[in-house]
Backbone bond lengths (Angstrom), bond angles and torsions (degrees), N, CA, C in turn:
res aa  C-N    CA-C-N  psi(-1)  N-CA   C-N-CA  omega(-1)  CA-C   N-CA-C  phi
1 X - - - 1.473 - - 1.520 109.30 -
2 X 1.793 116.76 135.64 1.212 94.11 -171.80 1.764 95.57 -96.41
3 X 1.534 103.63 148.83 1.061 98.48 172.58 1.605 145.08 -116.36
4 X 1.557 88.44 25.10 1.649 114.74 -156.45 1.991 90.03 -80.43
5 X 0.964 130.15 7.62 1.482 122.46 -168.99 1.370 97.30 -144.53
6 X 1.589 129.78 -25.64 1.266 123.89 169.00 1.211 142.92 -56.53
7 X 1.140 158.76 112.53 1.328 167.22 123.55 1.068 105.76 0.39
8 X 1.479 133.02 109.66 1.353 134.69 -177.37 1.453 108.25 -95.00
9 X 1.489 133.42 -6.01 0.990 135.52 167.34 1.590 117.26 -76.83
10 X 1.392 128.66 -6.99 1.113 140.14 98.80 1.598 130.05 49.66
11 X 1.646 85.58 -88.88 1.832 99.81 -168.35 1.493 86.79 -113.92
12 X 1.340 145.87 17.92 1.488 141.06 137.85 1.863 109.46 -69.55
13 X 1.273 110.41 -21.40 1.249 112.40 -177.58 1.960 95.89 -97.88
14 X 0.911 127.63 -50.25 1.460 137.54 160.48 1.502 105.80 -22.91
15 X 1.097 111.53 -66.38 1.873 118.50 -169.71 1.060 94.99 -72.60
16 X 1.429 143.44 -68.36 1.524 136.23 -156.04 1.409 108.63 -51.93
17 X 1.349 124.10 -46.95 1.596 140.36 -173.73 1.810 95.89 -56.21
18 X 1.664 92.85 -66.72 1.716 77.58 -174.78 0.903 141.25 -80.74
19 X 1.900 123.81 8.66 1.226 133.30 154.73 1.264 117.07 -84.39
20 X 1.148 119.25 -33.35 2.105 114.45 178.78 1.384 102.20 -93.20
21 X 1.309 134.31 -18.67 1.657 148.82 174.67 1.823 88.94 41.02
22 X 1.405 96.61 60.97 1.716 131.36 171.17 1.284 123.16 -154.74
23 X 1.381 128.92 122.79 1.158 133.91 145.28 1.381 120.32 -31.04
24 X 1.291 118.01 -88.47 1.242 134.53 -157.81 1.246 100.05 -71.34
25 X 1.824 137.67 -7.91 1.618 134.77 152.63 1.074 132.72 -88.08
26 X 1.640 106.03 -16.74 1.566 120.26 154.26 1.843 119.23 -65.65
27 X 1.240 91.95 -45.37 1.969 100.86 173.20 1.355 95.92 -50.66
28 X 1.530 127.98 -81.50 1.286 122.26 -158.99 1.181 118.30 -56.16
29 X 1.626 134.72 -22.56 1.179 129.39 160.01 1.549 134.03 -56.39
30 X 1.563 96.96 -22.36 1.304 100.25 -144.34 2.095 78.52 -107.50
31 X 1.390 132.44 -21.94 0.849 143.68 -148.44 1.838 128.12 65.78
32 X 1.022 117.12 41.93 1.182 145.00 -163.84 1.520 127.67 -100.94
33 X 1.049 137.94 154.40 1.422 119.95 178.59 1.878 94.50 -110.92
34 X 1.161 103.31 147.60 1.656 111.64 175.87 1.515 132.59 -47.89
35 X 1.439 98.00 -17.95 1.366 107.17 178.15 1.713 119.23 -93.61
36 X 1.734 108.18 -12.98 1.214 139.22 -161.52 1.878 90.84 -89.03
37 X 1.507 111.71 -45.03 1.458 125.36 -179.28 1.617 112.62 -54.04
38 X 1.750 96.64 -48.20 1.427 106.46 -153.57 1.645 73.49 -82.50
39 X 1.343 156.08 -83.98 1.195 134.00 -159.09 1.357 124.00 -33.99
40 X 1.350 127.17 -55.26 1.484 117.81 158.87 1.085 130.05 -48.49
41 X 1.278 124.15 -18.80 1.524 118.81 169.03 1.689 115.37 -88.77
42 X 1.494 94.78 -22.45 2.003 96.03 165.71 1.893 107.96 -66.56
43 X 1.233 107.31 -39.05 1.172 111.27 173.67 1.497 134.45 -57.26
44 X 1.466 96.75 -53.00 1.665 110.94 159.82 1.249 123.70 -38.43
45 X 1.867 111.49 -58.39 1.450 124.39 159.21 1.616 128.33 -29.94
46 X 1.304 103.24 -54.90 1.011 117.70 -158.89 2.060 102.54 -80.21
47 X 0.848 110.86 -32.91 1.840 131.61 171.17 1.381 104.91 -74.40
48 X 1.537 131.87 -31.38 1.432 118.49 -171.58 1.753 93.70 -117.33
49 X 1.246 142.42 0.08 1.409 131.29 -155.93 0.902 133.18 27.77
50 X 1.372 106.53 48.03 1.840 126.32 -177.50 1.246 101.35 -137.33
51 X 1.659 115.84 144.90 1.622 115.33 175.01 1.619 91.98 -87.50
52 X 1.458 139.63 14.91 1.509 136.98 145.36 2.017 109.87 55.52
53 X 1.577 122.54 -42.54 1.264 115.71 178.71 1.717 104.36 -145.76
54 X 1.008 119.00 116.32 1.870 121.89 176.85 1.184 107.09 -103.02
55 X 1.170 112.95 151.32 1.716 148.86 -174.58 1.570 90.50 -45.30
56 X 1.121 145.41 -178.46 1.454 145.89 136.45 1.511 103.40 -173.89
57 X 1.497 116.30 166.70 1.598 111.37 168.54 1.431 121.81 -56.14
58 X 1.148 103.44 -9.04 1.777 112.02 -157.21 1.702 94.48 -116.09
59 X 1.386 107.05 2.44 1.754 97.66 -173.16 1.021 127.66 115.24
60 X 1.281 142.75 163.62 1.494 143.61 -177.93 1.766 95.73 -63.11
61 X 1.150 111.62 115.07 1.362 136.80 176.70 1.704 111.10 -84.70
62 X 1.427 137.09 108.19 1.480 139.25 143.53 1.418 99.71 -24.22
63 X 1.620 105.09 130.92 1.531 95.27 148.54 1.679 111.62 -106.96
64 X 1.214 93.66 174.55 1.623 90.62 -167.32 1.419 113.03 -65.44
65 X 1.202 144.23 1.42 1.615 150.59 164.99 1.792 84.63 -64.83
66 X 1.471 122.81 -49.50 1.528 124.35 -144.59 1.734 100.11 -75.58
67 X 1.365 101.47 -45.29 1.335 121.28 161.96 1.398 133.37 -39.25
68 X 1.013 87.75 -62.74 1.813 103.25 152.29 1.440 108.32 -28.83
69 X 1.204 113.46 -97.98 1.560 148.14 164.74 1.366 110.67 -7.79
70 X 1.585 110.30 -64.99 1.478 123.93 -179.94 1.714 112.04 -31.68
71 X 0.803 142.47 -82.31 1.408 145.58 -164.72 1.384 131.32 -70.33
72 X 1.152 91.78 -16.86 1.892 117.58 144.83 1.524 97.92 -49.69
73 X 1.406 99.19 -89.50 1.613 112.56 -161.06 1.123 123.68 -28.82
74 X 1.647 93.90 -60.32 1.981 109.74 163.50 1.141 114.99 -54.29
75 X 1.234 140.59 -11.79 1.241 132.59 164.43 2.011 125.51 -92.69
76 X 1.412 92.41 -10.28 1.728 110.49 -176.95 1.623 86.80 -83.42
77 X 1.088 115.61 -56.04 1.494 136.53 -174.99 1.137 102.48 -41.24
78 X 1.341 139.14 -75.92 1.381 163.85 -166.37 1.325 86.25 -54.22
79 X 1.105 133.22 -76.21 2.018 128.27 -162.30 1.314 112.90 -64.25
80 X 1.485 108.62 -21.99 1.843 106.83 -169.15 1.700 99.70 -83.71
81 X 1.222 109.50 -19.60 1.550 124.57 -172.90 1.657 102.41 -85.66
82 X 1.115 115.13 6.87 1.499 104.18 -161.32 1.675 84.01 -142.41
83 X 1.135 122.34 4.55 1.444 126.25 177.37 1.365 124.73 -45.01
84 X 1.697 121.33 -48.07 1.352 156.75 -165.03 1.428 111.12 -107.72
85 X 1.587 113.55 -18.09 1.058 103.68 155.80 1.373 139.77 -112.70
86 X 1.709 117.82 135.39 1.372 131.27 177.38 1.221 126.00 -20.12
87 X 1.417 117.91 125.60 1.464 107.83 173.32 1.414 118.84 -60.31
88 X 1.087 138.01 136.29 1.843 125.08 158.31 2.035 114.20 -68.29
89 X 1.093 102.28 142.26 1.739 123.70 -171.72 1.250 99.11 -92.36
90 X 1.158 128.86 105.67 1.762 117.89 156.82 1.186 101.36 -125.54
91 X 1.790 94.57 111.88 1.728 114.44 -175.82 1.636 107.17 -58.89
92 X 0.952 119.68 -14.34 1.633 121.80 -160.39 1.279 89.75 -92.25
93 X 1.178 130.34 -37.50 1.963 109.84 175.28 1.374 103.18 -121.40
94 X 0.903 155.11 -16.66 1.455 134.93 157.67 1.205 132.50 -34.00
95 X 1.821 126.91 128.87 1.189 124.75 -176.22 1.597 96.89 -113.74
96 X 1.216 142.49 65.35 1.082 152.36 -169.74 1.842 89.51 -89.48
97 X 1.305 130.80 161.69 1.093 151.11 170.37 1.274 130.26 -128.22
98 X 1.556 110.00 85.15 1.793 114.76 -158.87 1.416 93.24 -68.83
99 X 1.350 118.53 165.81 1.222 132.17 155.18 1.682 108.62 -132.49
100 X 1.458 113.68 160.81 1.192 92.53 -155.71 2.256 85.11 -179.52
101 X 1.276 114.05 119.78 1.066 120.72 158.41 1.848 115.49 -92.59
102 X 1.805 83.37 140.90 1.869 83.60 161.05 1.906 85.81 -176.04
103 X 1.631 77.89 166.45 1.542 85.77 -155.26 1.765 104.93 -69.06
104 X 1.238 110.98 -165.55 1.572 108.19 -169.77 1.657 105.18 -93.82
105 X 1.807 125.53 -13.04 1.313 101.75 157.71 1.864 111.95 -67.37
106 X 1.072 110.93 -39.31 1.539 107.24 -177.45 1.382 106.87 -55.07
107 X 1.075 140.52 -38.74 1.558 143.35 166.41 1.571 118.03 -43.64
108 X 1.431 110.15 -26.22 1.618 117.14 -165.51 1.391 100.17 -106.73
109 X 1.530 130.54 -55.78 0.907 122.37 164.63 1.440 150.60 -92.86
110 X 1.701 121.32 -2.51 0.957 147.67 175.29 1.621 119.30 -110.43
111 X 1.302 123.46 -54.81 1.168 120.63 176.26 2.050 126.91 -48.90
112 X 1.396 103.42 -37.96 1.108 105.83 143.80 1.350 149.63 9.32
113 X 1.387 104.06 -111.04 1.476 129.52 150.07 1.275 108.02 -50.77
114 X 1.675 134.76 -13.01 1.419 90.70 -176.06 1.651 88.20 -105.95
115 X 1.544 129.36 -17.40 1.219 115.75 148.10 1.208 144.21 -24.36
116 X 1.445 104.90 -41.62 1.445 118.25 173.36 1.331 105.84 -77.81
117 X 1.270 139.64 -31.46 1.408 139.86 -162.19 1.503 90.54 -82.75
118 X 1.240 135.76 -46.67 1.521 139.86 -173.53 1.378 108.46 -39.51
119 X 1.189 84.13 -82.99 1.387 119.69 162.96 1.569 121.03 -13.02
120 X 1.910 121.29 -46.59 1.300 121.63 -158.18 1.956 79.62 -114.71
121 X 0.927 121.78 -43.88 1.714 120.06 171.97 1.323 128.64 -74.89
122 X 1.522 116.88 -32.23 1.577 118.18 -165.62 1.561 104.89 -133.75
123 X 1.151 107.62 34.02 1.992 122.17 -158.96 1.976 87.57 -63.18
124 X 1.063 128.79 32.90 1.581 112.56 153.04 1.719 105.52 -135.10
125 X 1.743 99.27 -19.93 1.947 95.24 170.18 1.475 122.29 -87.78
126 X 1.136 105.50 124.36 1.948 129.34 150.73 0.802 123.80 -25.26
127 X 1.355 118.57 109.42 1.756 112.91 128.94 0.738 142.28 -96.48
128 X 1.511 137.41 151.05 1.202 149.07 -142.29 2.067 89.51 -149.61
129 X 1.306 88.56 137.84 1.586 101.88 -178.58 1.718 117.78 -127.19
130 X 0.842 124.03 98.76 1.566 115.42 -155.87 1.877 110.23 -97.15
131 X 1.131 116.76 134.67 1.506 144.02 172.77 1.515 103.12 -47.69
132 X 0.951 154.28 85.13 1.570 132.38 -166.67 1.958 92.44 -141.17
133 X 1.174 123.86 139.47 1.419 136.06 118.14 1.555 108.84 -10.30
134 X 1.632 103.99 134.61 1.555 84.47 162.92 1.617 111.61 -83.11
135 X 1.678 127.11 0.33 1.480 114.67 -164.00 1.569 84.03 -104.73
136 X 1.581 132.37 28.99 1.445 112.92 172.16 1.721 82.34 -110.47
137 X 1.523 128.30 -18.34 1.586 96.90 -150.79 1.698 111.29 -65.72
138 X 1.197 120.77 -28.06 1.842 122.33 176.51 1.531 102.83 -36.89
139 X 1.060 100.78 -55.22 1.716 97.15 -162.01 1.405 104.53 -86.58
140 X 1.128 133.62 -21.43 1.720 139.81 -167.39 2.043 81.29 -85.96
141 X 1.514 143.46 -37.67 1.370 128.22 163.21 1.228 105.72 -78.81
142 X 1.377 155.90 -6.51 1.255 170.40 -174.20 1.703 96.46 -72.86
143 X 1.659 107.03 -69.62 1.495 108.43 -165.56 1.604 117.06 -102.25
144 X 1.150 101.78 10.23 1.365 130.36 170.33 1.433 119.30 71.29
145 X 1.387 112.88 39.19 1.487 142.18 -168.68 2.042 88.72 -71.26
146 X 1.265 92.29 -56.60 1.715 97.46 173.83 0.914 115.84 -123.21
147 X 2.065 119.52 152.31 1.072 139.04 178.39 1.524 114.19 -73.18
148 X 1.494 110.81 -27.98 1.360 103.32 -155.85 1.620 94.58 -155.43
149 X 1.259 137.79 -179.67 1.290 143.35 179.86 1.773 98.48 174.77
150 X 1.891 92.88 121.34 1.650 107.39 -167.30 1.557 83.56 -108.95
151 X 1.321 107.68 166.52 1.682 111.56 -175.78 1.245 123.79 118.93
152 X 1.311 109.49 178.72 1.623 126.92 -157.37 1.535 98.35 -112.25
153 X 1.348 124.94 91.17 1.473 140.69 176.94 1.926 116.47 -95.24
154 X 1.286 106.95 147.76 1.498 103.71 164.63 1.652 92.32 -134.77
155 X 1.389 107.35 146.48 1.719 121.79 164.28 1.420 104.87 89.48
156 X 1.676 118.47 21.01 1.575 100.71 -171.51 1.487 108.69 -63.50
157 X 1.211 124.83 141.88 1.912 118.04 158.53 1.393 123.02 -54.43
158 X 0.740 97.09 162.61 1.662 125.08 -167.97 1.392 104.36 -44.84
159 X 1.747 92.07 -62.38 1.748 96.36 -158.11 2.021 101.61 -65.30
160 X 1.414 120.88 -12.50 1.220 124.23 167.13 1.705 134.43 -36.22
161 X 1.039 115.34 63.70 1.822 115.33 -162.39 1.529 99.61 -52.64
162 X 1.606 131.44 133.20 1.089 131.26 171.83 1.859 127.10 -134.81
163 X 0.934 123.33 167.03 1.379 118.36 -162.22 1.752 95.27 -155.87
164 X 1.174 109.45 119.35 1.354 143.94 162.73 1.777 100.52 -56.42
165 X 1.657 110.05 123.98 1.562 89.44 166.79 1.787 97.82 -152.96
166 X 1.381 89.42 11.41 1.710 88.05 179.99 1.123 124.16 -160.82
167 X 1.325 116.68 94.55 2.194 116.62 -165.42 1.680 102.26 -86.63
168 X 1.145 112.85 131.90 1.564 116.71 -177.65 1.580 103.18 -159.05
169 X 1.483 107.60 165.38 1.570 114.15 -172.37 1.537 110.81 -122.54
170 X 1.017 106.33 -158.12 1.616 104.48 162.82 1.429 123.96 -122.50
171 X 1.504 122.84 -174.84 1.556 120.75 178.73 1.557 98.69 -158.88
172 X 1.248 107.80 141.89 1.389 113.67 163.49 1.164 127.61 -90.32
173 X 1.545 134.04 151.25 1.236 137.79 -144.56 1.294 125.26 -147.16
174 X 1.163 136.18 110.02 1.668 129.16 -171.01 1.434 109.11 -133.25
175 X 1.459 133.28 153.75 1.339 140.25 -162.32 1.591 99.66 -77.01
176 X 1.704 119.30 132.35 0.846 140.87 -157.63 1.466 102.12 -65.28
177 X 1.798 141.02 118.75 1.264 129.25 -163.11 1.580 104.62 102.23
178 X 1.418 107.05 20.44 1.989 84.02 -163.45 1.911 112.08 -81.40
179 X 0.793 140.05 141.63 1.503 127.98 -147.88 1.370 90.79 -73.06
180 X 1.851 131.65 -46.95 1.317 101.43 -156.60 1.709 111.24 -112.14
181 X 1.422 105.12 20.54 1.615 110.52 -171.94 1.936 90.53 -135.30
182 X 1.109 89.13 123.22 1.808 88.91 -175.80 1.224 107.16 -149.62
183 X 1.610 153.01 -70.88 1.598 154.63 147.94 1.291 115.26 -35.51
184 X 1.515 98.77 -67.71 1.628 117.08 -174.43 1.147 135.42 -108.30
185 X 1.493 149.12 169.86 1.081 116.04 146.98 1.651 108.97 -134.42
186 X 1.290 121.03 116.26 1.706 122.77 -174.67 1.413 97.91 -83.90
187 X 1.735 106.84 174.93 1.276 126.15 -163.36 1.636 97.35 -64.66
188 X 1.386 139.78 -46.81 1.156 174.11 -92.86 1.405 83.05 -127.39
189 X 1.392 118.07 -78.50 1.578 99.70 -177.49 1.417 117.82 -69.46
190 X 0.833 125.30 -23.82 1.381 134.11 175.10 1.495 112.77 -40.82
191 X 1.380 99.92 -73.25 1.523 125.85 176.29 1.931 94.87 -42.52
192 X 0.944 99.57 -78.85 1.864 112.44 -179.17 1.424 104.89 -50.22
193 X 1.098 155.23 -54.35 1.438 148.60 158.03 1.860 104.20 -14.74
194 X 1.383 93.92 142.80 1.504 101.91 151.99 1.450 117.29 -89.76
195 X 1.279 119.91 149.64 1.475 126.07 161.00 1.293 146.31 -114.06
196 X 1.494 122.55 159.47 1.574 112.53 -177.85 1.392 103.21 -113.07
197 X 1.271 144.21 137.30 1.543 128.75 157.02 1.477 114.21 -114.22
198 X 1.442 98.03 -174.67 1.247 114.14 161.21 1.456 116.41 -92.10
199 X 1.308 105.09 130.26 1.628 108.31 -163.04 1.979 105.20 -140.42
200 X 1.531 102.02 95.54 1.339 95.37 162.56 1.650 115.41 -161.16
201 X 1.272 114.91 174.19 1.449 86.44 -167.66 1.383 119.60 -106.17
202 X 1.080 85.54 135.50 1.710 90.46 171.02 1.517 87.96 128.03
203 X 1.307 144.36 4.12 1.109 170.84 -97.14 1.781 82.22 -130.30
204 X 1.649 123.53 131.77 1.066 119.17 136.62 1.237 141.96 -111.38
205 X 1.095 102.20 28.00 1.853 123.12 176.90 1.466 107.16 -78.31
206 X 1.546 140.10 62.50 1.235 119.96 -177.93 1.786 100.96 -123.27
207 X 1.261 109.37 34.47 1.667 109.03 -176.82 1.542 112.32 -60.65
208 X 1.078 92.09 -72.01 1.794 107.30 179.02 2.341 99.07 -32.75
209 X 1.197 117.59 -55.68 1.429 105.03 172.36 1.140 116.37 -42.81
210 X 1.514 115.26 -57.69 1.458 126.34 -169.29 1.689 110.49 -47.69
211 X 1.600 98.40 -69.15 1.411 98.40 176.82 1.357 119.41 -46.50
212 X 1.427 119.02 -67.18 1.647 110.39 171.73 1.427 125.31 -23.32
213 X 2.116 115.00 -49.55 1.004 107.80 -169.92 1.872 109.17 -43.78
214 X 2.062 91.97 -61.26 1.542 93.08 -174.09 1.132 140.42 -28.90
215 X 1.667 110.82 -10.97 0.985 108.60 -160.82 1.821 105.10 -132.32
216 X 1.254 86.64 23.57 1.803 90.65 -179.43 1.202 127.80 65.94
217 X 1.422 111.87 27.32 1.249 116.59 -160.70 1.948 109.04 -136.41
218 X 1.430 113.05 157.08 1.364 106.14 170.79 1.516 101.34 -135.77
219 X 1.325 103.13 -164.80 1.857 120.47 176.98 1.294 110.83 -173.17
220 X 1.380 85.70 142.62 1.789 113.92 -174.62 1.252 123.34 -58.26
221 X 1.443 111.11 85.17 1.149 90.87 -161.50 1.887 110.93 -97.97
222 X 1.166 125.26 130.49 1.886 144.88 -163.29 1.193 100.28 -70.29
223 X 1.423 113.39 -63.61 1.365 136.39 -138.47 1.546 116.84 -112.54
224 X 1.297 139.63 92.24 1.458 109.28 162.89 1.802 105.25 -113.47
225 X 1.455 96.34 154.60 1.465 113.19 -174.08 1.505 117.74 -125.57
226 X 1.470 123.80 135.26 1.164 106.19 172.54 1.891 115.85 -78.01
227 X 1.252 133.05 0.20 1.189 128.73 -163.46 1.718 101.84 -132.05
228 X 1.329 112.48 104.55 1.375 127.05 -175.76 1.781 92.67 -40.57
229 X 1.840 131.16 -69.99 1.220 146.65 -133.28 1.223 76.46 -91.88
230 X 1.586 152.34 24.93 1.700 137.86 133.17 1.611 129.59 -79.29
231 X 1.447 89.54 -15.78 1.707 106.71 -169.21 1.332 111.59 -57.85
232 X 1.659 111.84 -72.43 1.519 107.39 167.95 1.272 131.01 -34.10
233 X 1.290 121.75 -29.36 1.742 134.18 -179.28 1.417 94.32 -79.53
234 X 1.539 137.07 -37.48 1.192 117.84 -168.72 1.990 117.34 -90.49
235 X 1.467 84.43 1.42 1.806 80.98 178.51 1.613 115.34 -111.53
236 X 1.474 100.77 18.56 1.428 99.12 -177.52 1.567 90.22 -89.34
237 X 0.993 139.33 -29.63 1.435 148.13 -179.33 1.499 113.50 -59.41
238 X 1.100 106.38 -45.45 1.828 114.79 -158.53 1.385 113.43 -152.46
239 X 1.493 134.34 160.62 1.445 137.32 -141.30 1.485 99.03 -102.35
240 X 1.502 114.04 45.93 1.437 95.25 178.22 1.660 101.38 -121.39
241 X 1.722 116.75 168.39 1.307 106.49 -142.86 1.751 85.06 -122.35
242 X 0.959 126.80 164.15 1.533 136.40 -169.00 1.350 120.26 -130.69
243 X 1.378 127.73 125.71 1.859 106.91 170.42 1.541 77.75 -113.79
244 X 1.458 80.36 149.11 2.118 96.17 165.92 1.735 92.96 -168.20
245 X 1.003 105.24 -176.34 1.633 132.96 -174.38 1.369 116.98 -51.72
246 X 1.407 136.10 104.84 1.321 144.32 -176.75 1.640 99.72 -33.59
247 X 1.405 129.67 -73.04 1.143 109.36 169.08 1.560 146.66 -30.40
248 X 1.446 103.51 -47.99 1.426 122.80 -177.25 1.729 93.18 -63.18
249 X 1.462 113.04 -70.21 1.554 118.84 176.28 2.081 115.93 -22.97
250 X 1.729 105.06 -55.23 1.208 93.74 -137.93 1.633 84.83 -94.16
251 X 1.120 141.56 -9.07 1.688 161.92 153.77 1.684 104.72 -51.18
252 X 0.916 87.83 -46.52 1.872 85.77 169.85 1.611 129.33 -83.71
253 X 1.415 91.79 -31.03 1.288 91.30 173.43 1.425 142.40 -70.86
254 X 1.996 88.30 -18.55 1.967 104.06 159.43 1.326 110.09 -62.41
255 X 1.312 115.34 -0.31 1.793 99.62 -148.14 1.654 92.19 -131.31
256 X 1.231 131.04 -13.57 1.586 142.79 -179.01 1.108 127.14 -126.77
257 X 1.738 123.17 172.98 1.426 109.97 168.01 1.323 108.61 -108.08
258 X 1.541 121.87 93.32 1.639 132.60 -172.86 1.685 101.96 -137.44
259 X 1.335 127.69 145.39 1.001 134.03 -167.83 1.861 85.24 -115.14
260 X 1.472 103.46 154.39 1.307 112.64 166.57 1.773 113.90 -120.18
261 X 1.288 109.21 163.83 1.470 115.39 -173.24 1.394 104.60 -137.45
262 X 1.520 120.34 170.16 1.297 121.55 148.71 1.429 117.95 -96.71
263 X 1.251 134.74 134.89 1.151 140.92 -164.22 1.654 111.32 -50.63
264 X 1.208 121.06 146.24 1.482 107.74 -168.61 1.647 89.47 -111.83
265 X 1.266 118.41 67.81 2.007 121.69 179.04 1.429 83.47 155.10
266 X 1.724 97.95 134.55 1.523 136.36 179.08 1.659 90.48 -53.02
267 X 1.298 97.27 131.80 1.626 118.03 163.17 1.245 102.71 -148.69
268 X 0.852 112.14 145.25 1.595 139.02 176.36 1.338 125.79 -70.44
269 X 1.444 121.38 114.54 1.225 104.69 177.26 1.689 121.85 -64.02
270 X 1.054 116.93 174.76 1.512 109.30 -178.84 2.068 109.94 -141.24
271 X 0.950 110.07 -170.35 1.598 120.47 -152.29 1.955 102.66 -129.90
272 X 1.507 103.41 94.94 1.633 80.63 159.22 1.844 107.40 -99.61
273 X 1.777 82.26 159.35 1.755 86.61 -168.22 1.639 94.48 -156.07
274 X 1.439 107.97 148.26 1.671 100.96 173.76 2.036 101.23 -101.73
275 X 1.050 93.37 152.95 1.374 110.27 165.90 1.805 115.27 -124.42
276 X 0.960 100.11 168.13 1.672 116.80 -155.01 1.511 112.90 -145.68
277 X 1.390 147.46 163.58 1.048 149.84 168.23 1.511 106.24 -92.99
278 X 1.857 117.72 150.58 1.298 117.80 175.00 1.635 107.94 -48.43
279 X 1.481 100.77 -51.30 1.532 91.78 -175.19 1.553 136.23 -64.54
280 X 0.895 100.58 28.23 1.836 120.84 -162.53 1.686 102.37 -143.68
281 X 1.730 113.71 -1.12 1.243 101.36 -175.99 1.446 117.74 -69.89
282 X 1.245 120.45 -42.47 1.391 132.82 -161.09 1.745 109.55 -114.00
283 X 1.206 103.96 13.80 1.607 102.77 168.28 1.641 116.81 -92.02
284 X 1.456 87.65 136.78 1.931 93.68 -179.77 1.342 118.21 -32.01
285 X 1.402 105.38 -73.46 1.683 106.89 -152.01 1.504 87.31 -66.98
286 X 1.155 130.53 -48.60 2.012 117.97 -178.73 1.513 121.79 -35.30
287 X 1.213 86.21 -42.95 1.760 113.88 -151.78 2.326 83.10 -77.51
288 X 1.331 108.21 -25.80 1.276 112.73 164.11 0.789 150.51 -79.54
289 X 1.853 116.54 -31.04 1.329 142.67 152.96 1.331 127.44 -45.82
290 X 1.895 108.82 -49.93 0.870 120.84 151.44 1.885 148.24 -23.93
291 X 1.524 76.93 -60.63 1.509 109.24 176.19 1.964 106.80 -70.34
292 X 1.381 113.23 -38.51 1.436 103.60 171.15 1.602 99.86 -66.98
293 X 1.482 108.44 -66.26 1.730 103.60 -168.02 1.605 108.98 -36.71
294 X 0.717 116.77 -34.60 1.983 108.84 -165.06 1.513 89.57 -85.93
295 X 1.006 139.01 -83.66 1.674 134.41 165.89 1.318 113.76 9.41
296 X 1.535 113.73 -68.19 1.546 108.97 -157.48 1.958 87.51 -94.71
297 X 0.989 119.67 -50.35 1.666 99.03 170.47 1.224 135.89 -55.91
298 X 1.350 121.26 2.95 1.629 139.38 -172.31 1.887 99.85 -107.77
299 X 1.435 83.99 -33.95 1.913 85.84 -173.33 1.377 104.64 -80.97
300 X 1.703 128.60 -6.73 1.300 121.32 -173.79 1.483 121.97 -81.77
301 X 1.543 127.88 110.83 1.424 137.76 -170.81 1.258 96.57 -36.15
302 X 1.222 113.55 152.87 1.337 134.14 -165.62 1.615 104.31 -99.28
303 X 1.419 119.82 93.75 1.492 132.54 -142.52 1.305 105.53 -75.67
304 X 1.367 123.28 97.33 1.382 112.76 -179.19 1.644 125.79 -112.63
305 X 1.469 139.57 130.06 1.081 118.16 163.55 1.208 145.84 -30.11
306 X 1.624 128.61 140.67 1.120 129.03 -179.97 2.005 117.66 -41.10
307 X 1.028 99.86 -34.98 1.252 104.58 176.18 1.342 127.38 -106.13
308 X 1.551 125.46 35.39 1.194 143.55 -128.74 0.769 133.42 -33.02
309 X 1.495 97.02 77.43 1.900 119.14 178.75 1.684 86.79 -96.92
């Protein structure tokens, strides 16, 4: 049927007729005056080439062309009515397929648990974990490449909805035994140390520069890496010293031989938080995903060194 010229108010006059198989009970339903009915139904006629409902003792009678038709309609009817309204989420059978960036410490220690949570609530929905730059994730929630993006961002846009769910700092780190950093570590060795970083672009890890600048100062830096959660693995080998993420630091250090420090120069603590696209604000299963991610990253002990640096 084409419907670029049709009147969809139409098959609201269509259904009322063939459920009250009345004029004058279709009008009052429809708020209509009776004469307003009987024109839409000349109209109807005249669009399908069927007289569609006849006079009878018993009432305006369907004919079987109308019959036909009928349960169609009620069913066009039924979806256009349900247009504006929200789907309902039931994690327990949904096979929905999140996608979702976060960097590769969030992969080691966070992704996890919320695997497991999937897993025991949404055991038929996906995840999907995406490879991204941090200077691609704007536009990868932009074109809706991803649902979600957990992490430590600078410059997000506006239309970006975001939520704070984890304040943490950093610590510096050297292989357990290191000949010239062992109790402490002052600015002095610091400065004199070689280093490894995290190095990629779009990268907002550049504190440790900043501070140095303030202070007239630089460092050697050996090493750059694109994957923060390689660093610790690379200083158990060799005398170079690392700042990265209090978490990442104090998680490794159950698991390696790396000593941790408190930074000897002001750094800033910083904010992980996920952000989301407007169009993803108010949808169920998001609006759910969400709600696990902040959960199991909110429940994570607040990782502190043995010496509570």
């Amino acid at each position: 049927m084409e419907l670029l010229d049709f009147d969809m108010n139409l098959l609201l006059t269509f259904d009322a007729i063939h459920r009250h198989h009345s004029l004058s009970a279709a009008a009052i339903e429809l708020g209509l005056t009776q004469p307003a009915v009987s024109a839409a139904l000349k109209r109807l006629r005249g669009r399908f080439g069927n007289p569609l409902f006849v006079r009878t003792s018993h009432g305006m009678r369907p004919t079987p062309y109308a019959d036909g038709m009928s349960g169609k309609i009620r069913r066009a009817l039924d979806i256009l009515r349900q247009v504006d309204q929200t789907d309902e989420f039931s994690p327990s059978t949904s096979t929905i397929d999140f996608r979702v960036y976060i960097n590769d410490i969030g992969m080691l220690l966070v992704m996890p648990q919320v695997v497991k949570r999937l897993s025991e609530l949404a055991p038929k929905a996906r995840l999907t974990i995406l490879d991204l730059r941090p200077d691609e994730v704007v536009s990868a929630l932009d074109a809706g490449t991803i649902d979600l993006a957990v992490g430590y961002f600078l410059g997000m846009p506006n239309w970006a909805h975001q939520q704070t769910i984890r304040a943490t700092s950093y610590v510096c780190a050297v292989r357990s035994g290191h000949p010239d950093i062992q109790h402490v570590l002052s600015l002095a060795q610091f400065v004199k140390a070689k280093h490894g970083i995290y190095w990629t672009t779009g990268s907002a890890h550049s504190a440790v520069e900043e501070a140095l600048a303030r202070l007239d100062l630089t460092r050697d830096v050996m090493l750059r890496l694109p994957r923060l959660s390689a660093l610790p693995f690379f200083i158990t080998q060799s005398d170079l010293i690392v700042t990265i993420p209090q978490d990442l630091g104090v998680a490794f250090s159950r698991l390696i031989g790396i000593t941790l420090f408190k930074p000897p120069l002001q750094l800033p603590d910083f904010e992980i938080r996920q952000y989301w696209h407007e169009r993803h604000h108010v949808d169920p299963a998001n609006q759910w995903l969400r709600s696990v991610v902040k959960k199991e990253i909110s429940q994570m002990p607040l990782l502190r060194t043995k010496n509570g640096r």
